[in-house]
Structure formats: structure tokens, C-alpha cells
N, C-alpha and C positions, 0 to 999 in steps of 0.2 A: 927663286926658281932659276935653275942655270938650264937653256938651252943651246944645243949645240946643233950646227946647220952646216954643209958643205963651201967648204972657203971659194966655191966658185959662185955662190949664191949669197955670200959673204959677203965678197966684194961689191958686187951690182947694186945690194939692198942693205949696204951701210948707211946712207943718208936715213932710209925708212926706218931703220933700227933705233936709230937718234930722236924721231922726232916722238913730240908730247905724246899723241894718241897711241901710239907704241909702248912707252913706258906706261901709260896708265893701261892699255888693254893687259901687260904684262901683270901688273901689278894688280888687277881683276881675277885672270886667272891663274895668279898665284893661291889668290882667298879660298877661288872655289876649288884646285885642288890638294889644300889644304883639310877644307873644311866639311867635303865632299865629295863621293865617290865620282870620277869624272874619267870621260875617253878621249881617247885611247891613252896610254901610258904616258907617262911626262918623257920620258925615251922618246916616244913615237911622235910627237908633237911634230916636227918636221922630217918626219920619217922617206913622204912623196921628194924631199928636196934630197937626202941623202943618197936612197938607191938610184936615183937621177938627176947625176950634175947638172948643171948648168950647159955646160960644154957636150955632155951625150945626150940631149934631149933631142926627138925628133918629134913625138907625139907628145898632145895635151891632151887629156880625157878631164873635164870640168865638172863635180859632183857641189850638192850645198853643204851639209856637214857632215859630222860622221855616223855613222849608228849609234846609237843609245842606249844599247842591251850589252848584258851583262858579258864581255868576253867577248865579243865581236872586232870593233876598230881596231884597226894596227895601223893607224895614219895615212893611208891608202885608199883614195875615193872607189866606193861598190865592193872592196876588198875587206875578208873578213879572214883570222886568223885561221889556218890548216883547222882542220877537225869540226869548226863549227858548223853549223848549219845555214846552209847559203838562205842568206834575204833573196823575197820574189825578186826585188829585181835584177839580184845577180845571174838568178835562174834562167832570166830573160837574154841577158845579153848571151851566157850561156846557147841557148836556144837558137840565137841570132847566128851564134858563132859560128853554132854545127850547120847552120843554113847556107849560111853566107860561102865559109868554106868548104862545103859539099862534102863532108865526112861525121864521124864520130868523133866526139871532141870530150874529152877527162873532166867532169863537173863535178868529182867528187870534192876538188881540193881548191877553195874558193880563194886562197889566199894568192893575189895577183902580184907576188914580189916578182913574178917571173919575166911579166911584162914592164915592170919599174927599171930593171936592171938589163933592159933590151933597150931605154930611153923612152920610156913609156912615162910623161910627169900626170902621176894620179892625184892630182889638185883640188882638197877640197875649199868651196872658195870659205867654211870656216872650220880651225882646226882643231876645235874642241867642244864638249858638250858636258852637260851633267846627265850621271847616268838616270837614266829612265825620263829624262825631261828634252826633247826634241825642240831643238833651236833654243836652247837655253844660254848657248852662245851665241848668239846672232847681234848684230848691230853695237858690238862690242869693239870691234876694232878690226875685228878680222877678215871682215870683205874690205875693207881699205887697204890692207896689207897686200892682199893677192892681187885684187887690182894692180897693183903698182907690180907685182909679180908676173901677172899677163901684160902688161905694159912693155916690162923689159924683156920681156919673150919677143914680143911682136916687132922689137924696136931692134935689139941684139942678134937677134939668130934670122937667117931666112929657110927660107923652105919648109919649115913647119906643118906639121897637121893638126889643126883645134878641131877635137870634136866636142857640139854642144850635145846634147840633149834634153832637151826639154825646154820649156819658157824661163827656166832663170838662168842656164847654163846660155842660152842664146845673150838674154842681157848682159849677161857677165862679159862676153867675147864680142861685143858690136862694136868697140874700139880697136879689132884685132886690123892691122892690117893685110887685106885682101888681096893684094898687088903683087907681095911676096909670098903668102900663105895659104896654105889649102882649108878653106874651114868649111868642114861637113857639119848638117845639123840635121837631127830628125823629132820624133817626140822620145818622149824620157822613157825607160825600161820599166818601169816600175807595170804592175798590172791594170791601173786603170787607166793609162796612155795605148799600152800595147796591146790591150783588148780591143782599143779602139782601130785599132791599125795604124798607130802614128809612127811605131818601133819599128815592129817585123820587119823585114823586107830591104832592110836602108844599107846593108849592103858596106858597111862604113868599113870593114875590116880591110876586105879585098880591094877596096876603093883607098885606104890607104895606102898600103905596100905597093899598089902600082903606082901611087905619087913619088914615093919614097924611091924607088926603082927608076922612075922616070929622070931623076934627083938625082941620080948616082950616089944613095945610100942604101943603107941594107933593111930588108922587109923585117920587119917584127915578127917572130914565130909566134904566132897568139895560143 
């Protein structure tokens, strides 16, 4: 399996690349997408690192794997190809949007390249799955990898915005450092969080770009 990843993300997470659990998680999901229909696309594999160097990242938005249906992933956390049909929770953050920023907001077209390529890193902490089998990647090798990925975020760049959501997205980022970075967290978008009220309201959109603004960088058109 040949992946190709942006030489600014190259460089930082060439020790990671080298070590055992790398090549055997490699050499995992080479089998299963071989041997099985599996998402997103072997292309899209590091798709979150490609539309977003290393060097244009401002935002982290932290998801667990990809979707699992047929057509959906395109390497991109909550991001689903043009044409599909948006997951609840994309619906939601949707929903959040049109709130947060006090208008009418385009929900037709769920596919979030547009925020990757504004330095939005859509980070799933795993980046592959077998199709119709939900966390079938997991515990594979690929939450070690991104760890080490939110590590050199936190350690390399300053001013940052991690947004968690939800209780594993929180765990995933409790090593971020706080000192230089803004990390928002609320409950997860999905429907049984933001029924509850843990979503709505959290405001995280607008509460970014005034960070970013404050920063003397530029707001993300969401």
C-alpha cells in the first residue's frame, strides 16, 4: 500500500512512520483493503493532512473514525462526499451553524473540503474502517499515530483552536497544551448528545474566528 501525505507532515512524523507499530498497522490495513471493501479510498487515507498542511493549519476539529456506508468517507472527520446524504450529526453541526451565525447556511453539500482548504485539520483520530463494520479499525494502530499528530500540533504551532466534542474527542486532546491554545469543548453533534442539550448552543464557530482574529489570522468562512 503506497501512501502519500503532505511533505510538511512528512517531515514532523518521519520518526512515527519508522516505528514497528506503524509498519505493522500498515501492513493490517493493507490486508483489509485488499481483502475488503473498506473507507474511505486508499487516495483519501490522509486526505485531513493533504487539504491541510501542517504550516496552514489553524483549526483542529477531532472526530473517532470514518463513516462506514457505502459512499460516504472522503478522509475528512463529519465530512461526506458532495451528493450524499448528510449523517445526523452533520445535520447538527449544520443546525449549529445556521445558529451560531445568525443566518441561512448551504446544508445541501456535506462535503467539508471547503473548511480543510481554509486550514480547518478534519482529524479522524482513526483513519480507516471496513465497510459496514463500525470501529473495525480501532485499536489498530491509529489512535497512536494521531496522538503523536495532536502532540506535534500542540508542540509546533501556537495559537491553535482544538475543538473536542464529545467524551472521546475530549480524551483525545487533554495533552493539548492550554497556555498557547484555545481548546473549546462541548457534547458531540450526533443526536443523542444534542437532544440532550450538550451540542446546541456551544457557539464554537463564532468563538473561533474571534480567537483567530484576536491572533492576527484570518476567520474561516464556515
Amino acid at each position: 500500500m503506497k501512501l502519500t501525505i503532505h511533505n510538511s507532515w512528512k517531515k514532523v512524523l518521519n520518526d512515527e512512520f519508522n516505528k514497528p507499530y506503524f509498519q505493522e498497522l500498515i501492513d493490517f490495513v493493507s490486508e483489509e483493503y485488499e481483502n475488503n471493501t473498506c473507507y474511505p479510498k486508499q487516495e483519501h487515507i490522509f486526505e485531513a493532512f493533504n487539504k491541510s498542511s501542517l504550516d496552514a493549519a489553524k483549526v483542529v476539529i477531532i472526530g473517532q473514525d470514518p463513516y462506514h456506508g457505502f459512499g460516504q468517507a472522503n478522509g475528512l472527520c463529519f465530512s461526506v462526499h458532495n451528493g450524499v446524504t448528510n449523517p445526523p450529526s452533520l445535520k447538527n453541526i449544520f443546525k449549529e451553524l445556521e445558529s451560531d451565525l445568525g443566518g441561512p447556511y448551504n446544508t445541501e453539500n456535506g462535503d467539508l473540503e471547503k473548511w480543510a482548504n481554509q486550514g480547518v485539520l478534519l482529524l479522524n483520530a482513526v483513519l480507516t474502517v471496513r465497510g459496514g463494520d463500525a470501529g473495525s479499525h480501532q485499536n489498530k494502530g491509529w489512535e497512536k499515530f494521531t496522538d503523536a499528530v495532536i502532540k506535534v500540533l500542540s508542540e509546533e504551532k501556537e495559537h491553535l483552536v482544538f475543538l473536542l466534542w464529545g467524551g472521546y474527542a475530549k480524551k483525545k486532546g487533554r495533552k493539548i497544551d492550554t497556555s498557547k491554545h484555545l481548546v473549546l469543548t462541548s457534547g458531540h453533534p450526533s443526536p443523542l448528545s444534542a437532544n440532550r442539550g450538550y451540542w446546541f448552543g456551544n457557539k464554537h464557530f463564532t468563538q473561533t474566528n474571534k480567537y483567530l482574529i484576536e491572533n492576527r489570522k484570518s476567520p474561516i468562512n464556515w
